[in-house]
Kinemage of the C-alpha trace (Angstrom):
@kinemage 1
@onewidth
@group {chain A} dominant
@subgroup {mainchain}
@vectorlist {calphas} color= white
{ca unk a 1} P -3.994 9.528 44.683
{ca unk a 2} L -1.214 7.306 43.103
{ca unk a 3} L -2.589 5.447 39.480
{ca unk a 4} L -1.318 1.859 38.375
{ca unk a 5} L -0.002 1.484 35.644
{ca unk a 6} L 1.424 -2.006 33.265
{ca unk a 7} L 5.372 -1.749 32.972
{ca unk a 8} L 4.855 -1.337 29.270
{ca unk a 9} L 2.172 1.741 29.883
{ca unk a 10} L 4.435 3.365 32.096
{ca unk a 11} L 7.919 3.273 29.429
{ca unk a 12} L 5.361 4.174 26.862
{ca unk a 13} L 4.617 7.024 29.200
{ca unk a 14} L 7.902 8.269 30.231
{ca unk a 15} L 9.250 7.617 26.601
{ca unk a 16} L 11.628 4.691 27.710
{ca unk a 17} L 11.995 1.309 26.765
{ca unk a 18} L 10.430 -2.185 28.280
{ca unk a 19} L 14.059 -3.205 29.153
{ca unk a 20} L 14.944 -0.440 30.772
{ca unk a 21} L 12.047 -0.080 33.053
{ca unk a 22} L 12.833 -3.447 33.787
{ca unk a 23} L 16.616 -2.896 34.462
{ca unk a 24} L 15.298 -0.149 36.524
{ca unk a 25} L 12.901 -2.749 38.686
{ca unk a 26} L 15.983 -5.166 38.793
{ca unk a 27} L 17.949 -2.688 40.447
{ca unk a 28} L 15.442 -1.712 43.011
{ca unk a 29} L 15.125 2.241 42.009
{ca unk a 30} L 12.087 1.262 40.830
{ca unk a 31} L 9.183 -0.983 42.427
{ca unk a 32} L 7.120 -2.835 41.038
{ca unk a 33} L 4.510 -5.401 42.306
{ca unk a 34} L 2.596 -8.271 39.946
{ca unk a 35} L 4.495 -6.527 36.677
{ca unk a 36} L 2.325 -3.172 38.062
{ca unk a 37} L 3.719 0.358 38.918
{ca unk a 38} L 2.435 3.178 40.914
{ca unk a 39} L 2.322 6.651 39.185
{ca unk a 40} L 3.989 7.673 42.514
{ca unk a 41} L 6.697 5.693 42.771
{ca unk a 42} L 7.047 6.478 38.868
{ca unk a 43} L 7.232 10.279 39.621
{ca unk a 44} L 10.009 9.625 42.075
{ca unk a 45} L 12.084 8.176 39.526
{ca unk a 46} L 11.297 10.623 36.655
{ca unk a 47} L 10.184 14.175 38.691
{ca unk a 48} L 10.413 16.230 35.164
{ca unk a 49} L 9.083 13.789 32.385
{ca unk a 50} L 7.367 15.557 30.022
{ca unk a 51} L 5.991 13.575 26.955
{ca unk a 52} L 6.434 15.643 24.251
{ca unk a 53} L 10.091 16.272 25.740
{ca unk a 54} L 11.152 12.857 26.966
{ca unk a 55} L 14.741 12.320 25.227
{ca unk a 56} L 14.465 8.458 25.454
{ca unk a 57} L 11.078 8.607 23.343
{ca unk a 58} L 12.797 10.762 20.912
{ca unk a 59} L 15.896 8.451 20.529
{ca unk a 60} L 13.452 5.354 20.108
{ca unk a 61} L 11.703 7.167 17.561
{ca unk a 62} L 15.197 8.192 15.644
{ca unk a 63} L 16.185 4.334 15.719
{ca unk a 64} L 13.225 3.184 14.768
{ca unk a 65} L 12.281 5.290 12.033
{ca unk a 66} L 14.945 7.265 11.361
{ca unk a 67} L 18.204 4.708 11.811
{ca unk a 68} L 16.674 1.604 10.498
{ca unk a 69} L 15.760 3.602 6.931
{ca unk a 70} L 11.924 2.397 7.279
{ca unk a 71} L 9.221 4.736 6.410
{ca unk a 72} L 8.806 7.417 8.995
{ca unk a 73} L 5.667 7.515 10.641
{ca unk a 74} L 3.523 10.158 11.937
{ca unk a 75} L 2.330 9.858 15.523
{ca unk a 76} L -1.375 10.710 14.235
{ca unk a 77} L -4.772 10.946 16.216
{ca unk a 78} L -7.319 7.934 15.058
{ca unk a 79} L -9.783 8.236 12.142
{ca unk a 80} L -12.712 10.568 13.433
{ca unk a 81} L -15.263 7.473 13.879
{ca unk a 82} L -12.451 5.673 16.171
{ca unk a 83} L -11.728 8.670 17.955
{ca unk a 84} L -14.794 9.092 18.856
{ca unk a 85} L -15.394 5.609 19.900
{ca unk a 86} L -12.199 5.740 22.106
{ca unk a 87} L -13.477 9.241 23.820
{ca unk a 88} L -17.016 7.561 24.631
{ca unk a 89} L -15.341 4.317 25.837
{ca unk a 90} L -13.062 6.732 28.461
{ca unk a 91} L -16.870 8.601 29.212
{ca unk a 92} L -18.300 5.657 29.992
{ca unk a 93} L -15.438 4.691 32.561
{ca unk a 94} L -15.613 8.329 34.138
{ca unk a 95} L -19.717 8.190 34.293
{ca unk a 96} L -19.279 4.514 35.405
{ca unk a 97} L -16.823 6.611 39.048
{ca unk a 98} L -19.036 8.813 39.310
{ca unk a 99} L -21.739 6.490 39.860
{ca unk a 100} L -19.402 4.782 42.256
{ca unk a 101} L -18.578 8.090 44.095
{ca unk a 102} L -22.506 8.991 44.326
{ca unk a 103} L -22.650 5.582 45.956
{ca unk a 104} L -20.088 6.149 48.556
{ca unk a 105} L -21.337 9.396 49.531
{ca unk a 106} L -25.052 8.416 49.645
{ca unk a 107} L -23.542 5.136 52.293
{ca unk a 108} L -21.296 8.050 54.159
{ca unk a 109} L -24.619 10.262 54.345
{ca unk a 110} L -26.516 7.091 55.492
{ca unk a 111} L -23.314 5.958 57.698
{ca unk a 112} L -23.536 9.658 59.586
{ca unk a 113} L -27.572 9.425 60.062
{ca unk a 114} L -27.367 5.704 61.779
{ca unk a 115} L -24.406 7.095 64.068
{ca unk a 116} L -27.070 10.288 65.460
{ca unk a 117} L -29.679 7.444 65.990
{ca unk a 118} L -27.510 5.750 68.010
{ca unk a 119} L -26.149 8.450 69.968
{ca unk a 120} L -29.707 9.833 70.362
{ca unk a 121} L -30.612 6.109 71.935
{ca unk a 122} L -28.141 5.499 73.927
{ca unk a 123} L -24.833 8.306 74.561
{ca unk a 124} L -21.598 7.253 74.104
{ca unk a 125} L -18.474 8.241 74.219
{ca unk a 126} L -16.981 5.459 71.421
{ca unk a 127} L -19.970 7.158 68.771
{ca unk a 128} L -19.164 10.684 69.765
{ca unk a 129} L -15.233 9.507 68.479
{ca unk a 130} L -16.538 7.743 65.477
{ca unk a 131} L -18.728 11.236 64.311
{ca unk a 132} L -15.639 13.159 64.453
{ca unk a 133} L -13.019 11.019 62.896
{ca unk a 134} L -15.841 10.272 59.979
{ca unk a 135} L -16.492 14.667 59.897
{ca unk a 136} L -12.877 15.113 60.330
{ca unk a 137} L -12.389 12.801 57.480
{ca unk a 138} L -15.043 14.105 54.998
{ca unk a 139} L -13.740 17.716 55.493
{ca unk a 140} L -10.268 16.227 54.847
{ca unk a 141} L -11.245 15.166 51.814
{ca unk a 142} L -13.902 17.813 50.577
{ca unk a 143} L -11.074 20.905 51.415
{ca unk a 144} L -8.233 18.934 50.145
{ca unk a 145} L -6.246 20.765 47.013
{ca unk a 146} L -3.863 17.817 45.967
{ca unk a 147} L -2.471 18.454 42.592
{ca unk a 148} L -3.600 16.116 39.879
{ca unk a 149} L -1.698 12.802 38.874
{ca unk a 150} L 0.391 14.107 36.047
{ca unk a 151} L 1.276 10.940 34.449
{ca unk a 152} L -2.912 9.714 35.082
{ca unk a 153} L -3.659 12.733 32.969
{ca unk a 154} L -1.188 11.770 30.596
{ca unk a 155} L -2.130 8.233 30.769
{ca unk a 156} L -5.734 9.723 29.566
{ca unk a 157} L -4.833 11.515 27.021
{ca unk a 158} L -2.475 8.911 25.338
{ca unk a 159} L -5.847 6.451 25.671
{ca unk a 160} L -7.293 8.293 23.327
{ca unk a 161} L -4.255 7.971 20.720
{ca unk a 162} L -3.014 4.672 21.958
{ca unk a 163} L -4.630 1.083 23.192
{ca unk a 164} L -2.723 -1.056 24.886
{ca unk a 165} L -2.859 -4.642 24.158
{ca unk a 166} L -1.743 -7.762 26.033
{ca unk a 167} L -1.498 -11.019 23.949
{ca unk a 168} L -1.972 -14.311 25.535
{ca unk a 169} L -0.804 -17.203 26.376
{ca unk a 170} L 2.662 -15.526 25.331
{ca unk a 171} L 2.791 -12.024 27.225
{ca unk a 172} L 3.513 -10.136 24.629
{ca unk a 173} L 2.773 -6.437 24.861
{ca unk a 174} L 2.219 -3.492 22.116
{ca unk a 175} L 0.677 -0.536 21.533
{ca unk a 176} L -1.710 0.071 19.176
{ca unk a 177} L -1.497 3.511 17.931
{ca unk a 178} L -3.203 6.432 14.944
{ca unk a 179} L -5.046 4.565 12.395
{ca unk a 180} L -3.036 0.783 12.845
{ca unk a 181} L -4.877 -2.216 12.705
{ca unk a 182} L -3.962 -4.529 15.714
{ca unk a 183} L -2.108 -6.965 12.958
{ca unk a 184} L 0.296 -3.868 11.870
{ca unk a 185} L 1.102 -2.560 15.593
{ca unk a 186} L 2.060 -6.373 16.545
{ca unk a 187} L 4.235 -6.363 13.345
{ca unk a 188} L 5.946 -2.905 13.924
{ca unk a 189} L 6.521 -4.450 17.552
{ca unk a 190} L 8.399 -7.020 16.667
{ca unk a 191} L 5.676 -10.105 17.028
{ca unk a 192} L 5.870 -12.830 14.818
{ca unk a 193} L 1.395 -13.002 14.391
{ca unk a 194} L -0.306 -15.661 12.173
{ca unk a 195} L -1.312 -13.443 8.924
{ca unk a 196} L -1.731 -14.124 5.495
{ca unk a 197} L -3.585 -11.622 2.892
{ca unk a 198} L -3.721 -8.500 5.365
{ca unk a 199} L -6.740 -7.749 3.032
{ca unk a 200} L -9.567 -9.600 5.157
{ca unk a 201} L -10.042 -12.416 2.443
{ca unk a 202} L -7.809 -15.294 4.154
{ca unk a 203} L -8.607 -15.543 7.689
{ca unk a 204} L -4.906 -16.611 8.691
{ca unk a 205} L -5.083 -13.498 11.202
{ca unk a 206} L -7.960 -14.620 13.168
{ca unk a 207} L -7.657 -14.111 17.055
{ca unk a 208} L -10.051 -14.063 20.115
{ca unk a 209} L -10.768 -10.773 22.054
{ca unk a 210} L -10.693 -11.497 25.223
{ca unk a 211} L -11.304 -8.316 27.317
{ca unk a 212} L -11.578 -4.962 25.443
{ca unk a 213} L -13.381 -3.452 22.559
{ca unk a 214} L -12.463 -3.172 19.078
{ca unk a 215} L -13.878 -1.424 15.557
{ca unk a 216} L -13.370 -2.396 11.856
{ca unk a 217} L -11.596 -0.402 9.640
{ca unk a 218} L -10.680 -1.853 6.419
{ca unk a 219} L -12.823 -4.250 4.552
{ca unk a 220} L -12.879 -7.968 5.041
{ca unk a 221} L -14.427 -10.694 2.494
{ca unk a 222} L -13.688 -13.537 5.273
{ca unk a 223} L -17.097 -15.241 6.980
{ca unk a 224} L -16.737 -15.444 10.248
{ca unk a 225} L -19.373 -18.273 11.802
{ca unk a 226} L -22.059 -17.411 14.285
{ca unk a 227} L -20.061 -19.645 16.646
{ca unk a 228} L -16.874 -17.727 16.042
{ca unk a 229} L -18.779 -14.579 16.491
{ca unk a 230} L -20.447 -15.459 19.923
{ca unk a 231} L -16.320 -16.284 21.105
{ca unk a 232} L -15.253 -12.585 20.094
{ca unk a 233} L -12.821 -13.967 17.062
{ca unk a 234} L -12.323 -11.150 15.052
{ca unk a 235} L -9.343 -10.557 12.185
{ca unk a 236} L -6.928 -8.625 13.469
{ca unk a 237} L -6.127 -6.993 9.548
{ca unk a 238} L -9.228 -5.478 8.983
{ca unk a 239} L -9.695 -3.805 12.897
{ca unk a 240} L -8.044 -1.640 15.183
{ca unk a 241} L -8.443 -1.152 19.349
{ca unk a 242} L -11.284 1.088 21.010
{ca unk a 243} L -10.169 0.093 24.434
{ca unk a 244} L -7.191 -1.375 25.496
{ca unk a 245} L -7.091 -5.265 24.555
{ca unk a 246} L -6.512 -8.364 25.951
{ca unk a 247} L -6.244 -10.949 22.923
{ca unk a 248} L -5.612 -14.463 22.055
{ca unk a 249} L -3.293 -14.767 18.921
{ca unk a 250} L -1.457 -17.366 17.372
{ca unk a 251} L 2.612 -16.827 17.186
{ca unk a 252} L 5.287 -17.965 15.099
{ca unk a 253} L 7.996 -18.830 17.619
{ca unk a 254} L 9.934 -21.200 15.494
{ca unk a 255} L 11.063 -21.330 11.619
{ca unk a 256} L 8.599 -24.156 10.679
{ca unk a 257} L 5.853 -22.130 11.959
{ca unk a 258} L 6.338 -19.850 8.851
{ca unk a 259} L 4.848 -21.144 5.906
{ca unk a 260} L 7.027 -20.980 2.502
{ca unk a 261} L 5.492 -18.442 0.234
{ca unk a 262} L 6.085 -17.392 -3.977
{ca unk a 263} L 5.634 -14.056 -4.300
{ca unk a 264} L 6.099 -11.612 -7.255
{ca unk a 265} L 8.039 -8.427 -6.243
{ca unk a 266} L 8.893 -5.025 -7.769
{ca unk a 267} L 12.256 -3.567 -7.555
{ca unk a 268} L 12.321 -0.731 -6.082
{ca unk a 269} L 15.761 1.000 -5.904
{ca unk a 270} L 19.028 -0.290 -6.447
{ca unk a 271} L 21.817 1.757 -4.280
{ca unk a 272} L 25.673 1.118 -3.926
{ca unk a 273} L 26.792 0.478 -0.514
{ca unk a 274} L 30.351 0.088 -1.472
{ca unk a 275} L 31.539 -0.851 -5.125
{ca unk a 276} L 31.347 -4.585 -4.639
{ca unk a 277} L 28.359 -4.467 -2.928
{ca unk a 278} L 24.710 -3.180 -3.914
{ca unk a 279} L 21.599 -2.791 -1.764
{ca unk a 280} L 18.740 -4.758 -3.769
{ca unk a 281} L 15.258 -2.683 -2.550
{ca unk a 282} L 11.862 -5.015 -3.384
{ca unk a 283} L 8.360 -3.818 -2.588
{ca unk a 284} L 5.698 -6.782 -2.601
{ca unk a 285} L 1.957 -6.289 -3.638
{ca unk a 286} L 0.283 -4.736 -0.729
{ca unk a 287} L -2.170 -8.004 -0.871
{ca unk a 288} L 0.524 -10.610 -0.946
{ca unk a 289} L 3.392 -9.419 1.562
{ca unk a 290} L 5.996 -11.575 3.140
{ca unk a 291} L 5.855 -13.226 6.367
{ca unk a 292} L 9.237 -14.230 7.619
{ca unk a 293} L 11.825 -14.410 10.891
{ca unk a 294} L 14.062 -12.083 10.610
{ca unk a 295} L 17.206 -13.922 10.219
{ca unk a 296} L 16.283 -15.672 7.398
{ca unk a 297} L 16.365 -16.147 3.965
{ca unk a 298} L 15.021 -16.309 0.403
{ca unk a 299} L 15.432 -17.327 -3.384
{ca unk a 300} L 15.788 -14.388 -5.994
{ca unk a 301} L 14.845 -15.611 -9.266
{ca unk a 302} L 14.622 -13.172 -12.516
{ca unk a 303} L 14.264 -14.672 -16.053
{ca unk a 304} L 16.146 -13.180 -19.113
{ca unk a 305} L 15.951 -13.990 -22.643
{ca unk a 306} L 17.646 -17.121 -22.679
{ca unk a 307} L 17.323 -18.497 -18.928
{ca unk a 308} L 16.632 -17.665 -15.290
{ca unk a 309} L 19.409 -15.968 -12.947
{ca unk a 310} L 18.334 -17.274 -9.019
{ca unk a 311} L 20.507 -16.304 -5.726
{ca unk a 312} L 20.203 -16.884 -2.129
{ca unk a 313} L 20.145 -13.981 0.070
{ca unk a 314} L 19.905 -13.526 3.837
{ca unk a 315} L 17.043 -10.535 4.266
{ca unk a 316} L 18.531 -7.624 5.418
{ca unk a 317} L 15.560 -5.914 6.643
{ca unk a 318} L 12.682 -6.416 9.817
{ca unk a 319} L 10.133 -8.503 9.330
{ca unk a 320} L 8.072 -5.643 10.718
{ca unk a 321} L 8.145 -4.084 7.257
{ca unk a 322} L 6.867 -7.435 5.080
{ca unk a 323} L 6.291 -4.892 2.381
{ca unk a 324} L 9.813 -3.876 1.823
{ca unk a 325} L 12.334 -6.166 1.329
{ca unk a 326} L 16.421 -5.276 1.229
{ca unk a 327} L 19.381 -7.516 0.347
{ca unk a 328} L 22.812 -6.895 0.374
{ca unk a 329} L 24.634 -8.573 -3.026
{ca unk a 330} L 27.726 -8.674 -3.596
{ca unk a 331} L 29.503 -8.877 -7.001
{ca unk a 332} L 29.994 -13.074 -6.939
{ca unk a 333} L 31.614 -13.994 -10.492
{ca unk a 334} L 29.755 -17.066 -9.199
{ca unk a 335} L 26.344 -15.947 -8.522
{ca unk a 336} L 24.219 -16.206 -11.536
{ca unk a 337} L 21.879 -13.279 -9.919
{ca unk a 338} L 24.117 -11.368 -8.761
{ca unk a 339} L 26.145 -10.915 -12.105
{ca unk a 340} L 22.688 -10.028 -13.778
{ca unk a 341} L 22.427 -7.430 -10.913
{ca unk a 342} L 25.778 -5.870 -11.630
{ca unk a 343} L 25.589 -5.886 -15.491
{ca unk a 344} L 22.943 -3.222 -14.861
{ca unk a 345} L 20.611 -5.605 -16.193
{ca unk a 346} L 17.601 -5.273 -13.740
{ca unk a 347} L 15.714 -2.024 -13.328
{ca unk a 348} L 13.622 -0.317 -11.494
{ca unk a 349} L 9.781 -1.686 -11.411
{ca unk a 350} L 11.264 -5.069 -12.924
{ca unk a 351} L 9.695 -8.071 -11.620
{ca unk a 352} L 11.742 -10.559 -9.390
{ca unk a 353} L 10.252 -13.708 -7.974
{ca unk a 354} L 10.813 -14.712 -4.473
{ca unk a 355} L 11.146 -18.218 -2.787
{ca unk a 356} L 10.929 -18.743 0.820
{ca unk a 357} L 11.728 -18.005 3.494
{ca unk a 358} L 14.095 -20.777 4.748
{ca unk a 359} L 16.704 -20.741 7.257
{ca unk a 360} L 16.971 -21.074 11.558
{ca unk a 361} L 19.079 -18.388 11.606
{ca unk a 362} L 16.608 -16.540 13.910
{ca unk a 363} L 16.045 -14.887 17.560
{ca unk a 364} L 15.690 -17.655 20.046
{ca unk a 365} L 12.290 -16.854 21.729
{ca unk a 366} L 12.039 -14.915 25.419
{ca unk a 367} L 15.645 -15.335 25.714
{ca unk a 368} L 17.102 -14.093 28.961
{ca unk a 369} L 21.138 -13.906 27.645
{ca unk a 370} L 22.876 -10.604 25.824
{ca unk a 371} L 23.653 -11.469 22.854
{ca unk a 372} L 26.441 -11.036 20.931
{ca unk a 373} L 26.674 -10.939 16.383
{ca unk a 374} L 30.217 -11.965 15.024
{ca unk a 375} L 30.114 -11.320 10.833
{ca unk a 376} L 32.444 -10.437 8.450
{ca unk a 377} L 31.556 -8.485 5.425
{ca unk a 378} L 28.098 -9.380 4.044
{ca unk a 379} L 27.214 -11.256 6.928
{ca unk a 380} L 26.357 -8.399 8.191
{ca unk a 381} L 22.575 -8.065 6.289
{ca unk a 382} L 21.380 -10.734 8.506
{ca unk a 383} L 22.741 -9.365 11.625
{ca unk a 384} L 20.820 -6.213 10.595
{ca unk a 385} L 17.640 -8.057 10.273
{ca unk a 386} L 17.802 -9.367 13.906
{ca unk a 387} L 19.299 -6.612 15.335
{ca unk a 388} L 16.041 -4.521 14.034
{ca unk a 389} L 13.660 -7.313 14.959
{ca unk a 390} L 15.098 -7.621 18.831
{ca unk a 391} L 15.149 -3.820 19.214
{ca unk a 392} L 11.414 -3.901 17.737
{ca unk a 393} L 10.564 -6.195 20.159
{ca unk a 394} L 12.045 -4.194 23.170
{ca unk a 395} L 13.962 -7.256 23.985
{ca unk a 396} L 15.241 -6.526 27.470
{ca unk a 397} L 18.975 -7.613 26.773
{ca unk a 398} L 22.087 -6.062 25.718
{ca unk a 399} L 23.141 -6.723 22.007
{ca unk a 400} L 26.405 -6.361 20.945
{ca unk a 401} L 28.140 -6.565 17.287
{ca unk a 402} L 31.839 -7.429 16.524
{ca unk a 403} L 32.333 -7.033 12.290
{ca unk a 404} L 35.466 -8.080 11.047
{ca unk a 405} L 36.425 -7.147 7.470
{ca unk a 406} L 38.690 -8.364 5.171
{ca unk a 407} L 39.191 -5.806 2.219
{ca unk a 408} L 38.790 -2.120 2.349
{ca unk a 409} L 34.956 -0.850 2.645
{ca unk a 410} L 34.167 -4.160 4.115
{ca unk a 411} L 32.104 -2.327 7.147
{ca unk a 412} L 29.702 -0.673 4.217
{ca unk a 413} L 27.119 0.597 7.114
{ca unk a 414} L 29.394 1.814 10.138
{ca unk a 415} L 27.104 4.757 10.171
{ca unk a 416} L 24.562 2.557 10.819
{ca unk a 417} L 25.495 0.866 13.763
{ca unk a 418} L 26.808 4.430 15.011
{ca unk a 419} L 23.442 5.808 14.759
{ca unk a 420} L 22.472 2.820 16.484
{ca unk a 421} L 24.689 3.411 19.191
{ca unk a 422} L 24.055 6.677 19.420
{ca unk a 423} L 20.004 5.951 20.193
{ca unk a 424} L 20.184 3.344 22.017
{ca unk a 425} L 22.359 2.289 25.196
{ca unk a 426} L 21.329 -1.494 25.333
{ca unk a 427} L 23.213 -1.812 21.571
{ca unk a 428} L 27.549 -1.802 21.170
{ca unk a 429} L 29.622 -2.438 18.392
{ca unk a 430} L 33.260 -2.699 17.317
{ca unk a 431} L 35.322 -3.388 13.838
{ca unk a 432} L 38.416 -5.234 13.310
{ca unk a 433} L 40.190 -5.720 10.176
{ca unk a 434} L 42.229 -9.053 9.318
{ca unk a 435} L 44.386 -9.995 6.334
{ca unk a 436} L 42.022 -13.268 5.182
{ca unk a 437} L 38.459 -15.269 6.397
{ca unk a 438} L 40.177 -17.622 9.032
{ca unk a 439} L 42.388 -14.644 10.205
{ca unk a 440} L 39.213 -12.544 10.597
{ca unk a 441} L 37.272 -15.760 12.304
{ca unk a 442} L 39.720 -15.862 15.303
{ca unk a 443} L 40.080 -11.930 15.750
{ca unk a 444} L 36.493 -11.777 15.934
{ca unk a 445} L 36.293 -14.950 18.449
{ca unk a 446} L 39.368 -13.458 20.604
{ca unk a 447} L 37.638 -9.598 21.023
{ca unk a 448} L 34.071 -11.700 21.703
{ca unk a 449} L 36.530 -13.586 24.820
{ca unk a 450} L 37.322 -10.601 26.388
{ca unk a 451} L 34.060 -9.737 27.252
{ca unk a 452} L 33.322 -10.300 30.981
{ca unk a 453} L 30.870 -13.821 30.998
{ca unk a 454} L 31.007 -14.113 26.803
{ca unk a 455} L 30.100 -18.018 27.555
{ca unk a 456} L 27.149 -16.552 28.556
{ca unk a 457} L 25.824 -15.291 25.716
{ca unk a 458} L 23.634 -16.196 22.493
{ca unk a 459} L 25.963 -15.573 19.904
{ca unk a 460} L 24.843 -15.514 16.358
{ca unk a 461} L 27.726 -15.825 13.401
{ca unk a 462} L 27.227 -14.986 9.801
{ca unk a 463} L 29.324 -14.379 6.813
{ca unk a 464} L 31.514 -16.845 4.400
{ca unk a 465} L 32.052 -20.353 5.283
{ca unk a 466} L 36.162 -20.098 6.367
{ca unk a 467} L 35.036 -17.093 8.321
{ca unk a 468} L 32.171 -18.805 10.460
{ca unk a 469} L 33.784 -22.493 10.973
{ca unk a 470} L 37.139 -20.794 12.070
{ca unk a 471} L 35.029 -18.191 14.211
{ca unk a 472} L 32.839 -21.415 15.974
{ca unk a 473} L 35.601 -23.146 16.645
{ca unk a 474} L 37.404 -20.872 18.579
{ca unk a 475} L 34.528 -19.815 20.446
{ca unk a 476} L 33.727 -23.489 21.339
{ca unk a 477} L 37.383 -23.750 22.362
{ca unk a 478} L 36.775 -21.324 24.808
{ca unk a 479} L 33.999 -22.649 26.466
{ca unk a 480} L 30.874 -21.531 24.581
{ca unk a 481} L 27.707 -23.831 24.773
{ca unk a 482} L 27.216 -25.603 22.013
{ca unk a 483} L 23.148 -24.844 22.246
{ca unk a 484} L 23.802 -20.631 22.787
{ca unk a 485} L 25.854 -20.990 19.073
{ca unk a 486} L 24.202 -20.502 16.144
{ca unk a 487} L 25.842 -19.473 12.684
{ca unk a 488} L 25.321 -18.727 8.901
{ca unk a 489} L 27.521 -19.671 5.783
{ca unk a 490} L 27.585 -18.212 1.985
C-alpha cells in the first residue's frame, strides 16, 4: 500500500535536496498533490535508493560539513530518555492501527452475519453477489504477500532519529535530528529564529507547539506563565522533538529584525589565505552567541597599550554557526585593525570585541529568481556567507558566482567553490582576471550578460567601491532591475 510522504520527508529520504524534488515535480517526473508524495510514485523515480548509499545525501553532507569548514557532525541516535520517548510515541501510533484494524474486521465479521440474515429471510440473487465479492475480497487480502513499503520502513526508522518540523505562518521546514534542540536544527537549516541566550534564561526563543510532542533537554531558568503553559509555548533552546512538530516561531526576515548585540570574543586561529590576506577565526561564549543575516557585518575592536584598533568586516561565515565567526582581512595600510592583525600583534585566546551586526546586504526572503554573486577579491567573504546560508536553507534556485581579481592570488578559495561545485549541481562559478577595479567591474558585468535571462536574476555585488559602482552600472545598462540589485562597498 503506497505511504505519503511531505516533499521535505521524502528528499530527506532519498538523500536529495528540497529543490530538487521540487525541480523534479516541476518537470512532471515526479507528482505531487497538496506539497504530498506517494511512496509509489517515489519508488518509480528512485527504484534503487538505499539510505545509507544515496550519493546525493553523501554530497550534501560533504558540502555541508565538509566544504563549508564547519564542525563535522555525527549523524547520532537521540539521548536514551528521548529515544525512548520517540519509540513509545511510534508504539502508540501502531497500537492506535491496530485498534483501527480490530475495528474493521469486527464491522466485516458483523457486515458478513447481517448479509446470511438476509439471505436466510428472503433469497436473492444481488446478496448471494455481495457474499462473494466481500469473501473474495477478504481472502484477497488475508493470502496476499505484497512486499513491504521500503521507503515506509525507512520512513520508520528515520522517525526514530529524526522529527520533522513544519514552522508556521512561514512554511519553513527542518529536520530535527541526534541530540539538537529544535532552536539548533532551525539554525543549521538556514532559519533566521528569534533567540537570544540559547541557555534557557532569556526567553527570546519562545514558540507555540502546535501539533506534536516535545521533551526538555538542557536546563532553562525562564518562567513560563500558567497561561503560556496551557497554549503549548515552550523554548525552543532548552527542548528537542518527540514527534514530528508543527510550531509557531517568530522569524527574522529583514535586517532590522536583528537586534545589535556587544559581544566579547576569543580568537581562535589566525590562518593565511594568501599573503595579503588572513582568515580572522572568533569563537563567542557559548551563552552569548551572535545572531546575524548572513550577509552582513560587524565592528572589530581590540585595545592596545596606548589606544583601540576597530575595523569593519563583512562575516564570512553562516549564521548557522553563531558560535564561530570568520573574516577575511586584508593587509589595509589604512585599517587601524587590520595593521594590528598583521604586525602579529593579536594571538590566539586574545579578546576582541564585536559590534553589530549592521548591513542589508542579505538573502531576499522566499525568492523565486537564481541568483547570481559578482565580487572581486575580498568581496568574496560575504558572498561566502550567503552562499552557505541559501544552500543551508535548501533554497530551490540556482546560484551562480563570477570573481574577478585584480592581482595574483586574488581568488584565495578557488578550492572552495570547486568543492562546492563538485557537491552540488544547483551552485556554478567562474574567475576572470582584469588589470584594475573598473576594468574588473565591467568584465564581471559582461560574463554575468551572457547568461541566458541575467535580467532575471537577484544579483548581489561586493568588493571595493570602483569595483561595485562600475560593476552596477553596467549591469543597469543592460537592463537589470533596479529592485533585483543589491551591492557592497569597502
Amino acid at each position: 500500500m503506497s505511504h505519503l510522504l511531505t516533499v521535505s520527508r521524502a528528499a530527506h529520504l532519498i538523500g536529495a535536496t528540497r529543490a530538487d524534488m521540487q525541480k523534479l515535480i516541476a518537470s512532471g517526473a515526479l507528482f505531487s498533490q497538496d506539497g504530498m508524495v506517494t511512496t509509489t510514485d517515489l519508488l518509480k523515480v528512485f527504484p534503487d535508493v538505499q539510505l545509507e548509499d544515496s550519493g546525493a545525501f553523501e554530497r550534501t553532507t560533504k558540502i555541508r560539513e565538509e566544504a563549508f569548514g564547519r564542525r563535522i557532525r555525527e549523524r547520532v541516535l537521540p539521548n536514551q530518555e528521548v529515544l525512548a520517548q520517540r519509540l513509545a510515541a511510534q508504539s502508540e501510533e501502531l497500537a492506535e492501527v491496530r485498534r483501527h484494524l480490530a475495528h474493521y474486521h469486527d464491522l466485516i465479521e458483523a457486515l458478513q452475519e447481517r448479509i446470511e440474515m438476509m439471505r436466510a429471510a428472503s433469497p436473492s440473487e444481488q446478496l448471494a453477489a455481495l457474499a462473494e465479492f466481500l469473501d473474495a475480497g477478504l481472502a484477497g487480502v488475508l493470502g496476499s504477500e505484497e512486499p513491504a513499503d521500503t521507503l515506509e520502513v525507512l520512513d520508520d526508522v528515520l522517525r526514530v532519529m529524526t522529527a520533522h518540523v513544519k514552522v508556521k505562518p512561514s512554511g519553513h521546514e527542518f529536520f530535527v535530528e541526534g541530540n539538537e534542540t529544535v532552536l539548533e536544527a532551525a539554525l543549521r537549516a538556514g532559519l533566521a529564529p528569534s533567540y537570544g541566550c540559547r541557555n534557557g534564561n532569556c526567553g527570546l526563543c519562545k514558540a507555540r507547539i502546535v501539533a506534536g510532542r516535545v521533551q526538555q533537554v538542557n536546563h532553562t531558568d525562564y518562567p513560563l506563565s500558567a497561561s503560556e503553559r496551557a497554549q503549548g509555548h515552550t523554548l525552543l533552546c532548552s527542548h528537542t522533538a518527540i514527534t514530528d512538530l508543527e510550531i509557531e516561531m517568530l522569524e527574522a526576515k529583514l535586517p532590522a529584525d536583528i537586534p545589535e548585540q556587544e559581544i566579547v570574543a576569543k580568537v581562535k586561529k589566525i590562518t593565511p589565505l594568501a599573503p595579503d590576506i588572513l582568515l580572522l577565526h572568533l569563537q563567542t561564549p557559548r551563552s552569548s552567541r551572535l545572531r546575524f543575516l548572513a550577509g552582513q557585518r560587524v565592528t572589530l575592536s581590540v585595545s592596545g597599550s596606548t589606544a583601540n584598533f576597530r575595523g569593519d568586516y563583512p562575516i564570512a561565515s553562516c549564521p548557522c554557526d553563531d558560535r564561530n565567526l570568520l573574516f577575511h582581512i586584508c593587509n589595509n595600510p589604512d585599517d587601524a585593525f587590520a595593521r594590528r592583525l598583521f604586525a602579529d600583534a593579536l594571538k590566539v585566546d586574545e579578546s576582541v570585541s564585536l559590534f553589530g551586526p549592521f548591513g542589508d546586504f542579505v538573502l531576499q526572503k522566499d525568492v523565486t529568481n537564481d541568483i547570481a554573486f559578482v565580487v572581486c577579491d575580498s568581496g568574496f567573504a560575504p558572498a561566502k556567507s550567503l552562499i552557505e546560508s541559501a544552500v543551508a536553507a535548501d533554497v530551490p534556485v540556482a546560484l551562480q558566482l563570477i570573481w574577478a581579481a585584480t592581482r595574483d592570488n586574488g581568488h584565495y578559495l578557488e578550492n572552495q567553490c570547486r568543492a562546492w561545485a563538485d557537491a552540488l549541481e544547483t551552485f556554478s562559478f567562474v574567475t576572470l582576471r582584469a588589470s584594475d577595479l573598473p576594468a574588473a567591474g565591467a568584465a564581471a558585468a559582461q560574463r554575468l550578460q551572457a547568461e541566458a535571462g541575467f535580467a532575471c536574476r537577484e544579483v548581489y555585488v561586493a568588493g571595493p567601491a570602483e569595483f561595485v559602482t562600475a560593476a552596477c552600472t553596467a549591469l543597469t545598462a543592460a537592463g537589470l532591475p533596479a529592485g533585483q540589485l543589491h551591492f557592497d562597498s569597502f
